[in-house]
Steps between C-alpha positions, in 0.01 A plus 500: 500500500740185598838572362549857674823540691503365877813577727701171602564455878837640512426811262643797588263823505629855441479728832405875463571792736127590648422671777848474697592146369532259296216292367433252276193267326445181745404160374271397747245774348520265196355205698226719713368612183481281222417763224780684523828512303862645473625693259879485500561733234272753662573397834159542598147268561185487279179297539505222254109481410467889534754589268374287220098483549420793735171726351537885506925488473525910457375551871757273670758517597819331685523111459286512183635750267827518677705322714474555901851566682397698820632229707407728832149499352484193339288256808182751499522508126468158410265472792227776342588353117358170605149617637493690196152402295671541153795249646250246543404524172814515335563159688154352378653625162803350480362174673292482181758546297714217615239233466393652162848428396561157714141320429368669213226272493349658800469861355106606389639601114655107471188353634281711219811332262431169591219462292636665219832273517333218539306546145813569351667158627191336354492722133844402496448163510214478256696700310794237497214185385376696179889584390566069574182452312623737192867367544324136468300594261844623286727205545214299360490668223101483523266840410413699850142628393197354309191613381310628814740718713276384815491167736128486502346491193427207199808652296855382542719697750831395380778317729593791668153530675474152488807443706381753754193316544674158634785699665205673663342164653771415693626885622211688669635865471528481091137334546378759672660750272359319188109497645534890723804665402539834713579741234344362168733783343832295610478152428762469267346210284337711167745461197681835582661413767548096379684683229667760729629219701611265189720813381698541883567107490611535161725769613631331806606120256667760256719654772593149654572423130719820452681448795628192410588617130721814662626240746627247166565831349551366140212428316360418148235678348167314298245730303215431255255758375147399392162637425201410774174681428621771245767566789879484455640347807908436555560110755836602678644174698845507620684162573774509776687219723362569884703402858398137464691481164125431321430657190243691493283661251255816615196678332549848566257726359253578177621849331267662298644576187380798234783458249629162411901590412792368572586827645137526697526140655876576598365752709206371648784207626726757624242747664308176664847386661565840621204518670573193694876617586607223277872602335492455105854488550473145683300335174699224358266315259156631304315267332186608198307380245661499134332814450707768356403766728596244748835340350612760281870595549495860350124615633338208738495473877785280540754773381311780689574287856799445330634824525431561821616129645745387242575161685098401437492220231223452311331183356219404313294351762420112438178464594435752246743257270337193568135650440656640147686142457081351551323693305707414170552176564141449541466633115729137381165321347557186687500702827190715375315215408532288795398806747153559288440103512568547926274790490257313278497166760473772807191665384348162380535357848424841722234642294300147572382398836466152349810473372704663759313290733591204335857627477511498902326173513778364349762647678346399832415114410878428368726743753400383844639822642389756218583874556155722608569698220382601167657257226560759209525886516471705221779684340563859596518750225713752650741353769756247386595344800140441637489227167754344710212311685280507232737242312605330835131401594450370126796294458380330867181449341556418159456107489138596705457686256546234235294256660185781551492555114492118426205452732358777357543402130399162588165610612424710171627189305171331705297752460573543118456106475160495669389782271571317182277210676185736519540570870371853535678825439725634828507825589792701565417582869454109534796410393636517822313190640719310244825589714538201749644517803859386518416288772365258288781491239848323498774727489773441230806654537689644182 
């Protein structure tokens, strides 16, 4: 409609022979009628807004379905084409058009739009404050949902719905979508879609983290197979050096695993890197239990990734080592025997209110700046390293500890001495009373 071809100033127009002479298209028609336009190839004129929007094309003829070139003709023609009815329209037309096209926002379809954008801006953004909320909810490692999926109610929502509900008190469109949401079928807070949602973040942190591992392009490969619910699951981590020279390690994915074997796990590995366009080829360490399915160099994994990278080393891993290294050292009797005597002190002291309590009274009356924390922890059965602070908290509070058990003794001693007098019989429940406060007692350092 604005790029069609118009003749410069000094163009040149063919003549034709008509009617005893020469003749030849003339410019100035251009400016008298503003519709029109020259056709160089056809050396002839249409009507702009005809020839593109005109109703009823079959019954028209020149300067709408073809060009007009009867120069001798061509003053009355454009003169009756322009008090043509259907020329108005095609202008009206093609008027239309142009502002459609220039201001959009004035057309009758993009005004019945307006609405309908508009609640798309807004789902959008409501949409963006429940993924923050389930991304918070993630990095803080805390549970999303509780015991009453709903925010009204005596039952606990969880801190997913919790969240919402402050977010909501300062940001009045998620309020308003919390109290009247406009489609009760679409407001993508019931557990499907908290799940749905989990599983596309998930997705997005493992391709950052795969991008960076193709990026380093060696890597190491970690693996451990264990049984959670009756379920055999396969850990794959991979361990690679990223741009910043850090080195990282990665938790990849959980395989399900039906068959235990070296040959079985080898695949899993293989299949699970494949998947993620890792190369196998590009493994240059691998790291198992003991195991032999794991270690074995005829039958276990390590010689199945073996084979197909022969440059990937394998080693027992250490953590693995030092765990093994633990557990029989803790079978030496002087090591066995001074664990049960910690775990016998730790449940004397935190099975009692009393005596814990007296325990802390301690601790805060001789360390002017005493830690808010509990003074012993009890001993974890399964994981080695959490006994780290298990023994760390005891050996801080050991001569507190001392002390508690001589105020305590000396108070039975008492009580035992007043007995023999003919004082009346204690009970057990008020023996407590007997346990001073440790206010009122010199402290004597050992």
């Amino acid at each position: 409609m604005t790029s069609h071809f118009v003749p410069p100033a000094n163009y040149t127009f063919p003549s034709v022979y008509m009617n005893g002479c020469n003749r030849e298209f003339k410019s100035s028609w251009l400016k008298k009628y503003n519709w029109l336009v020259y056709s160089p190839s056809l050396d002839g004129v249409l009507c702009l807004h005809c020839a593109i929007f005109s109703d009823n094309r079959k019954q028209k003829g020149a300067l709408v379905n073809r060009p007009f070139n009867k120069w001798t003709k061509i003053s009355s023609e454009l003169a009756d084409h322009a008090n043509n009815a259907y020329h108005s329209r095609a202008m009206s037309a093609s008027k239309l058009f142009v502002d459609c096209i220039n201001k959009p926002e004035l057309t009758l379809p993009d005004r019945f739009d307006t609405t309908r954008r508009q609640r798309r801006v807004e789902n959008r953004h409501i949409l963006k404050m429940i993924i923050k909320a389930i991304l918070f909810c993630g990095k803080q490692c805390i549970a999303l949902r509780g015991d009453h999926e709903e925010m009204s109610g005596m039952g606990n929502p969880g801190n997913f719905l919790s969240l919402l509900s402050i977010l909501s008190e300062h940001y009045e469109l998620l309020q308003r979508h919390l109290q009247a949401p406009r489609d009760k079928s679409a407001q993508y807070m019931s557990p499907q879609i908290q799940n749905e949602l989990l599983s596309v973040l998930s997705k997005m942190i493992l391709n950052d983290i795969l991008k960076e591992i193709r990026k380093a392009k060696f890597f190491a490969i970690m693996a451990d197979e264990a049984t959670s619910h009756n379920d055999e699951q396969l850990s794959l981590c991979l361990r690679f050096v990223d741009e910043g020279k850090n080195i990282r390690e990665e938790f990849i994915e959980f395989v399900h695993m039906d068959n235990v074997s070296g040959h079985s796990i080898a695949t899993a590995i293989l299949h699970s890197l494949d998947e993620k366009q890792l190369d196998a080829t590009h493994i240059r360490a691998q790291t198992y239990d003991g195991a032999a399915a794991m270690s074995s160099e005829n039958v276990g994994v390590q010689k199945r990734i073996r084979e197909v990278s022969p440059l990937a080393m394998y080693s027992h891993c250490a953590g693995h080592c030092l765990n093994l290294v633990i557990v029989h050292s803790c079978k030496i009797p002087l090591v066995r025997n001074t664990i049960d005597k910690m775990k016998e002190v730790c449940l004397f002291f935190n099975y009692s209110p009393k005596r814990e309590g007296l325990l802390k009274s301690v601790i805060s009356k001789e360390v002017l700046h005493a830690e808010k924390r509990k003074p012993l922890l009890n001993l974890c059965a399964t994981r080695w390293a959490e006994r780290h602070s298990a023994y760390s908290h005891f050996y801080a509070s050991y001569v507190y500890m001392v002390y508690s058990l001589e105020v305590i003794a000396t108070r039975i001693r008492a009580m035992i001495t007043r007995r023999e007098t003919g004082l009346p019989r204690q009970s057990k429940m008020h023996l407590g009373c007997w346990l001073p406060l440790p206010a009122s007692i010199s402290f004597c350092p050992l």
